[in-house]
C-alpha positions as CSV (number, residue, x, y, z in Angstrom):
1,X,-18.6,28.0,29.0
2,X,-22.0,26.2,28.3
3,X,-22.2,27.5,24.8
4,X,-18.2,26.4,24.3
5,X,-19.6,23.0,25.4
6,X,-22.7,22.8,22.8
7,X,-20.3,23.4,20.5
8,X,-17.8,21.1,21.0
9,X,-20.0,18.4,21.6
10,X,-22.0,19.7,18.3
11,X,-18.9,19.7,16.3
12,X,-17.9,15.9,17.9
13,X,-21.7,14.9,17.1
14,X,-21.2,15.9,13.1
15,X,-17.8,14.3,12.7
16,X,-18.7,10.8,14.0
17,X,-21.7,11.4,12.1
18,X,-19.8,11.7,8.5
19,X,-17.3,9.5,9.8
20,X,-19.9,6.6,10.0
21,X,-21.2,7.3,6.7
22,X,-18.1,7.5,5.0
23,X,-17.2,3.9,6.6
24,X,-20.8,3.0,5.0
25,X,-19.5,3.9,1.7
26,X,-16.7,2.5,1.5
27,X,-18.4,-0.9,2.9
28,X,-21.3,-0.5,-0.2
29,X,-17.5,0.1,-2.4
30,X,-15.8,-3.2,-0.7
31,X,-19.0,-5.3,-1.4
32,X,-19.6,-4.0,-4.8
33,X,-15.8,-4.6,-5.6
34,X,-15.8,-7.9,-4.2
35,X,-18.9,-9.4,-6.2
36,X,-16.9,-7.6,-9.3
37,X,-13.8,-9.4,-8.8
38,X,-14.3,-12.8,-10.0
39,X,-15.7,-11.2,-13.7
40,X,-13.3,-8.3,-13.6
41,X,-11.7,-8.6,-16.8
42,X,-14.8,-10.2,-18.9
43,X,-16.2,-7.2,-21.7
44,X,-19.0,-7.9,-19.9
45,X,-18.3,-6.6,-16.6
46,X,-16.4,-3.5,-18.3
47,X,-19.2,-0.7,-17.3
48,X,-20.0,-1.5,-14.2
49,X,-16.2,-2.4,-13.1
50,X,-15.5,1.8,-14.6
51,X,-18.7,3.0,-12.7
52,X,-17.4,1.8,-9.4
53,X,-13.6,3.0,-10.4
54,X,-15.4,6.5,-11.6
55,X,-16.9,6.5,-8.1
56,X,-14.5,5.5,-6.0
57,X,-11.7,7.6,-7.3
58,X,-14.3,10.8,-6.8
59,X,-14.7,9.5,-3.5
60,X,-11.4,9.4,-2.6
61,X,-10.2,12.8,-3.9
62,X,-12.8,13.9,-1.2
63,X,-11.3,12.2,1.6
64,X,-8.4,11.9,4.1
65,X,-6.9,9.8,6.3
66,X,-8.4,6.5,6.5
67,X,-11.6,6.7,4.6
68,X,-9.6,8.2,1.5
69,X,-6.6,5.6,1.9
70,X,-8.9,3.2,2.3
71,X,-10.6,3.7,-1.4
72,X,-7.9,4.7,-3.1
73,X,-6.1,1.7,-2.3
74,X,-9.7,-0.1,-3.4
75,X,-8.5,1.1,-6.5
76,X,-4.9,-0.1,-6.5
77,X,-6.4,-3.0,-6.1
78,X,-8.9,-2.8,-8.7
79,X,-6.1,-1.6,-11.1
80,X,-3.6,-4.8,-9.9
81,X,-6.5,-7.2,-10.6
82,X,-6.6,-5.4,-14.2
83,X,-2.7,-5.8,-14.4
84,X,-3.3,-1.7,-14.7
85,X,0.5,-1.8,-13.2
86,X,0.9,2.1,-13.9
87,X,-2.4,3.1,-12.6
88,X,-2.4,0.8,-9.5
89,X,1.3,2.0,-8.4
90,X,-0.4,5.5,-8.8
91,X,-3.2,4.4,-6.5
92,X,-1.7,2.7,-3.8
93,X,0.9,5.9,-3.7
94,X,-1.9,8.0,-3.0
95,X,-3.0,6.1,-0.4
96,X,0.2,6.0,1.5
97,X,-0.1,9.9,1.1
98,X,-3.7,10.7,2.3
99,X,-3.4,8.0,5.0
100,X,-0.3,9.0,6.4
101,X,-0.9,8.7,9.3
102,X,-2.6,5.4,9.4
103,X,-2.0,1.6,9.3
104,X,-2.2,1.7,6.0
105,X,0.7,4.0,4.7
106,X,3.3,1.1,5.0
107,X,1.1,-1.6,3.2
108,X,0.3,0.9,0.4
109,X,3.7,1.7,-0.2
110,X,4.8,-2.1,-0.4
111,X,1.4,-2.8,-2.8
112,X,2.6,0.3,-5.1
113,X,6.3,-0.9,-5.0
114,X,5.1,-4.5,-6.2
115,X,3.2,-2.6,-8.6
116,X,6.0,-0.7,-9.8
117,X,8.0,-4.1,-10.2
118,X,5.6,-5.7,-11.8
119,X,5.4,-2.9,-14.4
120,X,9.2,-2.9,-14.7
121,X,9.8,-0.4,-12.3
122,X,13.1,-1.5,-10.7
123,X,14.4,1.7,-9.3
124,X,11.0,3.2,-8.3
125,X,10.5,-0.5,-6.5
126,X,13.1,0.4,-4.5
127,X,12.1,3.7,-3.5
128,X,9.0,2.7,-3.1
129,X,10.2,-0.4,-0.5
130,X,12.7,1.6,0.9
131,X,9.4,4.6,1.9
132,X,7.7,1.3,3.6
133,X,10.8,0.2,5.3
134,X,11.0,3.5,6.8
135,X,7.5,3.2,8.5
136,X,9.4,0.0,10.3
137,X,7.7,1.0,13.8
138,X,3.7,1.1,12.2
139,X,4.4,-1.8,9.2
140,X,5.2,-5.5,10.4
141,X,6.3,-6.3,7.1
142,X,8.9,-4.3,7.1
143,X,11.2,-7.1,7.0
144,X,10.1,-8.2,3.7
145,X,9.9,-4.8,2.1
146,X,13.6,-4.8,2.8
147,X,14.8,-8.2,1.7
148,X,12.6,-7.4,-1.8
149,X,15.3,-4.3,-1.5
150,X,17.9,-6.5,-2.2
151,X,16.6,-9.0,-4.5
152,X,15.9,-5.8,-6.6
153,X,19.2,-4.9,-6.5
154,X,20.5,-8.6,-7.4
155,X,18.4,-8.4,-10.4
156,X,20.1,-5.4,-11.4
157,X,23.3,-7.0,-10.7
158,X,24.3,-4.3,-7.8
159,X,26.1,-6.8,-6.0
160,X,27.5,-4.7,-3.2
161,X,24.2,-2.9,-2.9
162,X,22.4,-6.3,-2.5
163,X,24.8,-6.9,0.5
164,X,24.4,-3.9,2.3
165,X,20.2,-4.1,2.0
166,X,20.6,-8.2,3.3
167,X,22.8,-7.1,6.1
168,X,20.6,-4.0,6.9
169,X,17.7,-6.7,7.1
170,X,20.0,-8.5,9.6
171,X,21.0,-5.7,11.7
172,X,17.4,-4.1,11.7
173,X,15.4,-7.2,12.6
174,X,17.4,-9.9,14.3
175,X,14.8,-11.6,15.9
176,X,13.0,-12.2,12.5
177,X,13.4,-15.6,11.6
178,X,12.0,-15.9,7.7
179,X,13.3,-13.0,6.1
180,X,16.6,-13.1,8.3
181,X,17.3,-17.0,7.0
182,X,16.8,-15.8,3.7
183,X,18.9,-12.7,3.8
184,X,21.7,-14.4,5.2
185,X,21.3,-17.3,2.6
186,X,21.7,-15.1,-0.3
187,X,24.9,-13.0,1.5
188,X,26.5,-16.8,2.0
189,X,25.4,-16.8,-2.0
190,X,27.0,-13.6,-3.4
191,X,29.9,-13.4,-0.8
192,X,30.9,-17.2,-2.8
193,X,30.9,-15.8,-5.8
């Protein structure tokens, strides 16, 4: 029974041990990134801005769960900044995936549906908002994922589709008083039409 003990405590020991350091990391990656990010896009910048890409992205194919979601969506980040639409969608969908089970699924999603917009995305938008709408009970802005659900859909002129995604807003979050104002404004809109 001792020995089981050792070991567990051993094997606890190690883990919050690489935890902190990988928390270390990515705070050297944040501080790094943020003294970057007002020269970003000058020629001059270009190296070091790709050495800390080239480094994060190998640190984050070598972790999970937070520390991993965490730097890949460093990189979504890094890649919006760029207007790297493409590349930052990619990023931020990999953080949803390795951080699953963290805060940060939801907001990854919603970052990598913006940056599928942005790139002229529409319909992977839309899957991408509807992925953070789903993760309504861990992502407070759920609301505005789904309204953005049916502003896409007005933009490709899906009228009925629009409706159903405003009143889903309605139904879903009653108590919300921006997006729920808004929703209903544009149903008043298209129902008048």
């Amino acid at each position: 029974m001792l020995v089981f003990l050792a070991g567990f405590i051993a094997v606890v020991s190690i883990r919050d041990a690489l935890q902190q350091r990988s928390f270390r990391q990515l705070e050297a990656f944040n501080q790094r990134y943020e003294v970057l990010r007002i020269d970003l896009n000058e020629p001059s910048k270009a190296e070091e801005v790709q050495a800390l890409v080239d480094e994060l992205s190998l640190f984050a194919s070598a972790h999970t769960g937070y520390a991993g979601a965490r730097s890949y969506a460093m990189l979504g980040s890094i890649y919006a900044d760029k207007k790297a639409w493409e590349d930052a969608e990619k990023a931020w969908t990999e953080a949803a995936t390795v951080g699953a089970k963290t805060y940060l699924a939801g907001v990854s999603l919603c970052n990598a549906a913006f940056a599928a917009e942005e790139g002229g995305n529409i319909l992977g938008a839309i899957a991408l908002y509807r992925q953070s709408v789903s993760l309504k009970d861990t992502f407070p802005v759920a609301p505005r994922a789904q309204f953005s659900i049916g502003r896409l859909e007005e933009v490709q002129n899906h009228r009925e589709a629009a409706l159903e995604a405003y009143q889903e807003l309605l139904n879903t979050w009653p108590n919300d008083t921006v997006w729920t104002s808004l929703a209903q404004s544009r149903i008043i809109f298209l129902k008048s039409r």
